[in-house]
LOZABA-763839 format. One record per residue (C-alpha): x, z, y. Coordinates in steps of 0.2 Angstrom, whole numbers. Each point is the difference from the previous one (the first is absolute). Layout:
<atoms>
@u=X, w=Z, v=Y
...
</atoms>
This chain:
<atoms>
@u=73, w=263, v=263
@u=-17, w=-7, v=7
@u=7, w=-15, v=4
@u=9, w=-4, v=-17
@u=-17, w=6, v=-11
@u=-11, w=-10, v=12
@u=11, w=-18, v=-3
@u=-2, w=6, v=-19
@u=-18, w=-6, v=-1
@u=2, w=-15, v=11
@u=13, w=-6, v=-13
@u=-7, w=2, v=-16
@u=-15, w=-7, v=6
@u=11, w=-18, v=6
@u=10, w=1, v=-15
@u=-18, w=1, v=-11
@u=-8, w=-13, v=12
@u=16, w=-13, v=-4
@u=2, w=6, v=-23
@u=-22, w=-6, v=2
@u=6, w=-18, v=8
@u=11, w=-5, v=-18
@u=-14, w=6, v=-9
@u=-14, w=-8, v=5
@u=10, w=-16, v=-1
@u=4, w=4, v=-19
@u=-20, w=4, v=-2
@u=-4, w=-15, v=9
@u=12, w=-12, v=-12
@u=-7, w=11, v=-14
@u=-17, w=-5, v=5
@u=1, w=-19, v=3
@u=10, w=1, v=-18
@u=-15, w=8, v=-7
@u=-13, w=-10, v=8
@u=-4, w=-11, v=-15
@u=-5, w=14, v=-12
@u=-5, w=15, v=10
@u=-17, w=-1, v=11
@u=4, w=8, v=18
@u=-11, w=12, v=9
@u=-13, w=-1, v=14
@u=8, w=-4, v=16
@u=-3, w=8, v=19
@u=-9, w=-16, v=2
@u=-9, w=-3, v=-13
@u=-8, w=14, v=-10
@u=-10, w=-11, v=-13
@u=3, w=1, v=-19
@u=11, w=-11, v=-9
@u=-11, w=-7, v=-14
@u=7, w=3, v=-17
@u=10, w=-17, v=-11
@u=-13, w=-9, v=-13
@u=7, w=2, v=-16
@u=10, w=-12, v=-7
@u=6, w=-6, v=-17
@u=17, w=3, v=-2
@u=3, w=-10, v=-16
@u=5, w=-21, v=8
@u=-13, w=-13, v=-2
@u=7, w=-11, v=-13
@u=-9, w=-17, v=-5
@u=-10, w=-1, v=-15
@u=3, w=-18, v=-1
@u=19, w=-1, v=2
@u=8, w=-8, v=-17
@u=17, w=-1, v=-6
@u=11, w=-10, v=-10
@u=15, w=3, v=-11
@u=13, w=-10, v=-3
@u=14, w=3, v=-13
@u=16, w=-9, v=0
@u=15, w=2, v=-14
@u=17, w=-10, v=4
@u=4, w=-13, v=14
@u=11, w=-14, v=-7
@u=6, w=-16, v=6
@u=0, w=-8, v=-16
@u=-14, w=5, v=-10
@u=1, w=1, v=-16
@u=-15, w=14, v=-6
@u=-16, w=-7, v=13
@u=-8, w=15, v=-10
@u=8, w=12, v=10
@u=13, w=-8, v=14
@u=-4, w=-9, v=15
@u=11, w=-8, v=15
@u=5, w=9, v=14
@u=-7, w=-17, v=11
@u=-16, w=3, v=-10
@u=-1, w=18, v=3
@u=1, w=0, v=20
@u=-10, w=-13, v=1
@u=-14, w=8, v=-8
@u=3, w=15, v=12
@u=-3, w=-11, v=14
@u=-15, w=-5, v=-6
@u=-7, w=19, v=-1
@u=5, w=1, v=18
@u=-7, w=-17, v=5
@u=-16, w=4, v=-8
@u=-4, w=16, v=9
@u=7, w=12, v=-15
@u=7, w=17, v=3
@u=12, w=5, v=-11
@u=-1, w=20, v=-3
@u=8, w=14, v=-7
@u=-6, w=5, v=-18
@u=0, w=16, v=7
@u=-11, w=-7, v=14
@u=-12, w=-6, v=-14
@u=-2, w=16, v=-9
@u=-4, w=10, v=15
@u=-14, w=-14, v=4
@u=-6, w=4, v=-16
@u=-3, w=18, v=3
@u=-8, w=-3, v=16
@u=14, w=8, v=8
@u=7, w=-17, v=12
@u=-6, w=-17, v=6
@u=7, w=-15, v=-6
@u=0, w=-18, v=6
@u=-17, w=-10, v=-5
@u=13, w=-13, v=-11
@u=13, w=8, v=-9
@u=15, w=-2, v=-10
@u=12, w=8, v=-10
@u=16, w=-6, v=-7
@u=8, w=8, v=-17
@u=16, w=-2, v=-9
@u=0, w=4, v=-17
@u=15, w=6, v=-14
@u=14, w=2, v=14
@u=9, w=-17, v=1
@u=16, w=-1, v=10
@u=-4, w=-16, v=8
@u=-20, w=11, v=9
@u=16, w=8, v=11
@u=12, w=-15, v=1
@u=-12, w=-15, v=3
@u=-19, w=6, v=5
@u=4, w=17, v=8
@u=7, w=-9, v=15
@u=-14, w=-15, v=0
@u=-13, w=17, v=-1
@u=9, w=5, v=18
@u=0, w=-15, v=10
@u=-19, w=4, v=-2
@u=1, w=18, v=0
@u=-11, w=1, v=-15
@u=1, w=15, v=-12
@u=1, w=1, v=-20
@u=-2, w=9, v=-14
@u=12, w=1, v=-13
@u=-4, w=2, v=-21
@u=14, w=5, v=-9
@u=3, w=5, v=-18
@u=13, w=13, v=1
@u=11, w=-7, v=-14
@u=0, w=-17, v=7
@u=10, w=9, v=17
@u=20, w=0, v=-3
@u=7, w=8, v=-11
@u=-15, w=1, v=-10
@u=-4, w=-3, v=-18
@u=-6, w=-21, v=5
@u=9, w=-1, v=16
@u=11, w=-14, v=3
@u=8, w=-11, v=14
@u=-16, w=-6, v=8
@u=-8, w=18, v=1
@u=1, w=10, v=15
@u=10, w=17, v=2
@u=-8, w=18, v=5
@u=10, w=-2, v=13
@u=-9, w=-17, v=8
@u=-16, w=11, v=-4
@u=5, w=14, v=12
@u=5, w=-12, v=13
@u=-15, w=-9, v=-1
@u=-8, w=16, v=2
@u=7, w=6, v=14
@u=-5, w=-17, v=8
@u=-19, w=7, v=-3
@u=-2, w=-10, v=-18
@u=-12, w=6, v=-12
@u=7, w=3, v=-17
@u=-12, w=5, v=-14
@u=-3, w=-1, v=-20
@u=1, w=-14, v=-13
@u=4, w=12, v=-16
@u=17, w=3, v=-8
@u=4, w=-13, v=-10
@u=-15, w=-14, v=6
@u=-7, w=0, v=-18
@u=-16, w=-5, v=-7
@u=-10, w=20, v=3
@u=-14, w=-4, v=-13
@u=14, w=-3, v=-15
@u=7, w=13, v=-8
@u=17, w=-6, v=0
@u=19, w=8, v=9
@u=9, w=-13, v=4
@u=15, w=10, v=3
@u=-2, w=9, v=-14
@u=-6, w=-15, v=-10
@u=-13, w=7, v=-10
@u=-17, w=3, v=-2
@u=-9, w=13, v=6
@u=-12, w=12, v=-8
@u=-16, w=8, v=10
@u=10, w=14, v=3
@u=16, w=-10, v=6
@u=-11, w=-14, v=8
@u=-8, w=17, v=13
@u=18, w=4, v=3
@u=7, w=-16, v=5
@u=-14, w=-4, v=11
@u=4, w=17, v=9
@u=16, w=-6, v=3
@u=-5, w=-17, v=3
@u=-9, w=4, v=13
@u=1, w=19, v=8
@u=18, w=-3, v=-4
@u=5, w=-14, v=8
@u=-11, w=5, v=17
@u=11, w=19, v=-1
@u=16, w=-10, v=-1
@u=-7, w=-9, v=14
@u=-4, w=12, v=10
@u=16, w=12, v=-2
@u=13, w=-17, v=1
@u=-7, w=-5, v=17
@u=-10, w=16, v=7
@u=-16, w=-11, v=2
@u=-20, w=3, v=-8
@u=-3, w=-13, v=-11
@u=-19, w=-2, v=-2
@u=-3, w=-16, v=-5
@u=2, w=-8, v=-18
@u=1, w=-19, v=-5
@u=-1, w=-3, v=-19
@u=11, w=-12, v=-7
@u=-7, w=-17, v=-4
@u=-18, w=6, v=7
@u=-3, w=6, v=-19
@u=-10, w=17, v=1
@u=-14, w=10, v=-8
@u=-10, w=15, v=4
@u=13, w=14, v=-9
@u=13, w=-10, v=11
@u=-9, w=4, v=16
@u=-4, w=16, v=-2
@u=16, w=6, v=-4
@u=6, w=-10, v=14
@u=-13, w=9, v=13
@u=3, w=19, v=-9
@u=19, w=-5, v=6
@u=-4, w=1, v=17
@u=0, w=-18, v=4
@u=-14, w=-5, v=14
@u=-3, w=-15, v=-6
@u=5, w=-12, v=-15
@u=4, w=-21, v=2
@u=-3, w=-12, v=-12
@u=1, w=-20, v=2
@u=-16, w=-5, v=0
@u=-2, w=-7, v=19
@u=-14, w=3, v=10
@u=-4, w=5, v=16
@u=-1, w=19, v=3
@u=-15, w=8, v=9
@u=-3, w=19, v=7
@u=-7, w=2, v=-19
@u=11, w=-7, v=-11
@u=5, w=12, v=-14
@u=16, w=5, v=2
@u=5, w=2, v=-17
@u=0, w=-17, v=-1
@u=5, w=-12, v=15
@u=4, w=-16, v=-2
@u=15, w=-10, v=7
@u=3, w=-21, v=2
@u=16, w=-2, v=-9
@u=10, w=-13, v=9
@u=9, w=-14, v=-13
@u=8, w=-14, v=6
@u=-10, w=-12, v=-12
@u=-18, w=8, v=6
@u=-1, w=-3, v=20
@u=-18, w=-1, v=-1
@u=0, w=20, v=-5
@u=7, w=4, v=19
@u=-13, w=-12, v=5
@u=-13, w=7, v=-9
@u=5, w=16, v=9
@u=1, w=-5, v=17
@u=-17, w=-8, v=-1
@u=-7, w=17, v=-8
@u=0, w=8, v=16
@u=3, w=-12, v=12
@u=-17, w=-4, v=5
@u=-6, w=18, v=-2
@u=-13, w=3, v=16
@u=3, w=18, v=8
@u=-11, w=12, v=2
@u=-5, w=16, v=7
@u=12, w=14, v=0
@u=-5, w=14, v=-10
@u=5, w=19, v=1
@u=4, w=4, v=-18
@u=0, w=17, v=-4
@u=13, w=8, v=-13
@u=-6, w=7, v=-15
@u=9, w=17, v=3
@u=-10, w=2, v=14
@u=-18, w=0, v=-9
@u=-7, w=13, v=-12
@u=-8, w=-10, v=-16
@u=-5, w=2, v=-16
@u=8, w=-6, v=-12
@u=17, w=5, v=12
@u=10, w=-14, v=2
@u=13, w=-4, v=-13
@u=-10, w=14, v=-11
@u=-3, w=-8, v=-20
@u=-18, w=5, v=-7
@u=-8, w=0, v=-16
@u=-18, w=-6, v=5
@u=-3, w=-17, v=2
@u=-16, w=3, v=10
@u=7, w=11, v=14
@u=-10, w=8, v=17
@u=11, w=-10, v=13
@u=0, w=8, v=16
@u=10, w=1, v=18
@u=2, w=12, v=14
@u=3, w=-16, v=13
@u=0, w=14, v=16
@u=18, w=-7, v=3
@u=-8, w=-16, v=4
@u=-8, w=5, v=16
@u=-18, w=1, v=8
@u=-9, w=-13, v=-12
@u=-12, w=-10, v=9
@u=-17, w=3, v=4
@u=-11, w=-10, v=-10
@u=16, w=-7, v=-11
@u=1, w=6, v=-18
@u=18, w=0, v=-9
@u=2, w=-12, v=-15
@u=8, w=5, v=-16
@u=7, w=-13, v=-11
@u=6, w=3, v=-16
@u=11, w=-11, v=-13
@u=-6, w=-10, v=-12
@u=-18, w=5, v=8
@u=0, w=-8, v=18
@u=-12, w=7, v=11
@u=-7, w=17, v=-6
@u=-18, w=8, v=7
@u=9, w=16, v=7
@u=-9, w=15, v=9
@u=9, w=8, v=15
@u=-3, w=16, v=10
@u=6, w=-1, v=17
@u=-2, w=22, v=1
@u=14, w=0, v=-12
@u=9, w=-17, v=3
@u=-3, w=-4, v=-19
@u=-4, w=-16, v=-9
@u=-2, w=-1, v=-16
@u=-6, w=-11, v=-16
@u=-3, w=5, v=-20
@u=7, w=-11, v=-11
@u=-13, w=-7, v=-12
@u=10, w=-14, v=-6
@u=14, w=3, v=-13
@u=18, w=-3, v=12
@u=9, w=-10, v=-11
@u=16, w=-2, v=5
@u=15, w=14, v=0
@u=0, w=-2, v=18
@u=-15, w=3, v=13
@u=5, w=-4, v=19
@u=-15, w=6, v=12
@u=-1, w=-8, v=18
@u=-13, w=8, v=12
@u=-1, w=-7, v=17
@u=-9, w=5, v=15
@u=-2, w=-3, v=21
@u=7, w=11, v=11
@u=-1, w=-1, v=18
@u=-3, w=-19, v=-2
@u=15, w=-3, v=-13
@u=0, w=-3, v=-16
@u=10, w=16, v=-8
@u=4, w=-1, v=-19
@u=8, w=9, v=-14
@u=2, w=0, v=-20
@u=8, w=8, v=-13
@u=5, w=1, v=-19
@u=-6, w=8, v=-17
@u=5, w=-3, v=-17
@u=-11, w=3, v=-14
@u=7, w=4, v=-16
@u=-1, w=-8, v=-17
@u=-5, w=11, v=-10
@u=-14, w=6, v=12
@u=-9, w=-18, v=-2
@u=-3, w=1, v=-18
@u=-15, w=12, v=4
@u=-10, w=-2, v=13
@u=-9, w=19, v=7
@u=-18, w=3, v=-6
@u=-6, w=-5, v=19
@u=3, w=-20, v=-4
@u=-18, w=-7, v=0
@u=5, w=-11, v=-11
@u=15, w=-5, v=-12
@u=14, w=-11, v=6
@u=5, w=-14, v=-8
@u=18, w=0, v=-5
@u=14, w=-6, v=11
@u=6, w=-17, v=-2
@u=18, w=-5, v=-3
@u=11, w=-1, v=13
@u=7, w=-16, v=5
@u=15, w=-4, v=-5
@u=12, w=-5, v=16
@u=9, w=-17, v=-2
@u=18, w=0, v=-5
@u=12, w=-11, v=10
@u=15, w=-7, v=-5
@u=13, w=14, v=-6
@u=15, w=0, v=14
@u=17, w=3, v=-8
@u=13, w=6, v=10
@u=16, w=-7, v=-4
</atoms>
């Protein structure tokens, strides 16, 4: 019996000694996994403190300077016979050569509207290719040009032109060509129901003219409609609106933004900066009787000089007044910004704040509270007031901005603070109208 209870301790103590061999190895693995995120202890050899990481931005630096262009294309022919709205097949990849021959990244539209909300970098000179109204011959005929490049597109398309709808025919593309082009990673978004006119009152299906009340409800349907048929046909978020023909006006934009589009297209092509407003972008429609306007495009950005990388900061990580996205009734607001979430702000640097339609604005800031802020003196005229303030961090340039609306009726009367009365806005500028497209 003391033989048998004396081997008892020997054994557990070898079988302990070889269950700790296993699990340090696992520890070990779990360790060198671990490694890049976890900072280890003091050693036996080395007993001296690890210092702690400097803080670091986490939002990407994304350049100020980068530009993009749009480009939008209808049909691809052989035989033209509409220059307004087709082009060749021949023409059409040679033109996507050129992008790539001159330096020109083609990107997502996704890729873009991240860029615009500080949220990802994108090439110094960009492009984007669209497709508007759903034509078969975008998935027959330029699809597979697109791929030899592996360039990406955005699709357009007006619900009723898509088989079977109401002004689909043999040349229009099916919902089941959407969904393959799709899964293939294409971008399909909104071009209204029935590509009508959105400033007349008029139902083309219905063929009648519209009263206020009837005029509201058609553009509801026009356009939240056709982005929830959209959106349940394919299972995609559709958050981007092209109007037909480029025609628009204020009531069409804000309906179109209260829709939960990010960002409305137009015709009207120009080069697109960090602040471009996105209720209005334009786009270099492509005709095969105009070669100059994809010329005219490629030289809008092809000489564009880079510059410093700059860590934007999203608006939903700043405390401001007014909130972004809020609508206000006093057209000489108190502007201010908690820009803490932009880091340690330089000694001896001050943070700019510029304001639209103001440039430049002589702001105070308090580095005790992070705050920098600027009373409006002078009237803000427009419906819209973006507000970038910029600042130096740890050497870099860092920057954010944001958005408020000011409403109408809150500019007729100005608060009793004014120091002196404002003069009354001018007219707005009416925006050229192009050529009306009509889809045959």
């Amino acid at each position: 019996m003391l033989i048998r209870f004396g081997f008892f301790p020997l054994l557990l103590a070898l079988g302990l000694s070889a269950c700790k061999k296993p699990a340090t190895a696992a520890n070990n693995n779990t360790a060198q996994n671990q490694s890049s995120s976890v900072t280890p202890g003091p050693s036996s050899s080395s007993t001296a403190a690890t210092p702690a990481a400097a803080p670091v931005i986490t939002k990407p630096a994304v350049d100020q300077n980068a530009q993009v262009v749009i480009l939008g294309y209808h049909r691809f022919v052989n035989n033209v016979r509409r220059p307004d709205t087709e082009i060749t097949p021949q023409a059409f990849e040679a033109q996507m050569q050129e992008l790539k021959n001159k330096g020109i990244s083609v990107i997502p539209m996704q890729d873009f509207l991240a860029w615009r909300r500080g949220e990802k970098a994108i090439p110094v000179k960009s492009a984007i290719i669209t497709f508007d109204d759903g034509w078969k011959s975008q998935h027959e005929v330029a699809w597979p040009i697109l791929k030899k490049f592996n360039y990406p597109v955005t699709l357009f398309i007006y619900t009723e032109g898509i088989k079977p709808g109401h002004f689909s025919g043999g040349e229009s593309m099916s919902w089941d060509q959407l969904a393959e082009m799709r899964d293939a990673g294409i971008d399909i978004q909104g071009h209204t129901a029935t590509h009508s006119d959105l400033r007349k009152p008029y139902d083309k299906v219905a063929k009648k003219k519209l009263n206020p009340q009837e005029y509201e409800e058609w553009l509801q349907k026009e356009i939240v409609g056709s982005k929830q048929m959209i959106e349940q046909k394919l299972g995609v978020k559709v958050n981007c609106f092209a109007v037909p023909y480029g025609f628009h006006n204020d009531h069409i934009r804000d309906v179109v933004m209260k829709a939960g589009y990010e960002a409305v297209f137009t015709v009207y092509g120009q080069p697109i900066t960090m602040h471009t407003p996105l209720n209005s972008v334009g786009r270099y429609l492509m005709e095969a009787n105009k070669p100059k306007t994809f010329s005219d495009a490629v030289a809008a950005i092809a000489t564009t000089a880079t510059g410093p990388a700059v860590a934007e900061v999203a608006a939903s990580n700043l405390q401001t007044q007014p909130a972004d996205g809020e609508t206000i009734k006093n057209p000489l607001p108190l502007i201010k910004a908690n820009i803490a979430s932009l880091g340690t702000i330089d000694p001896g640097s001050v943070p700019e704040m510029r304001v639209s339609g103001l440039g430049k604005v002589d702001s105070s800031f308090d580095p005790k509270s992070s705050t920098v802020a600027y009373q409006v003196t002078q009237r803000l005229r427009d419906k819209t007031c973006t507000v970038i303030v910029s600042a130096k961090s740890g050497g870099n340039k860092v920057e954010t901005h944001w958005t408020f609306n000011i409403d109408e009726a809150g500019t007729a009367a100005p608060p009793a603070a004014a120091t002196a009365p404002p003069s009354p806005s001018p007219p707005a500028p009416s925006a050229p109208t192009p050529k009306k497209k009509k889809r045959k």
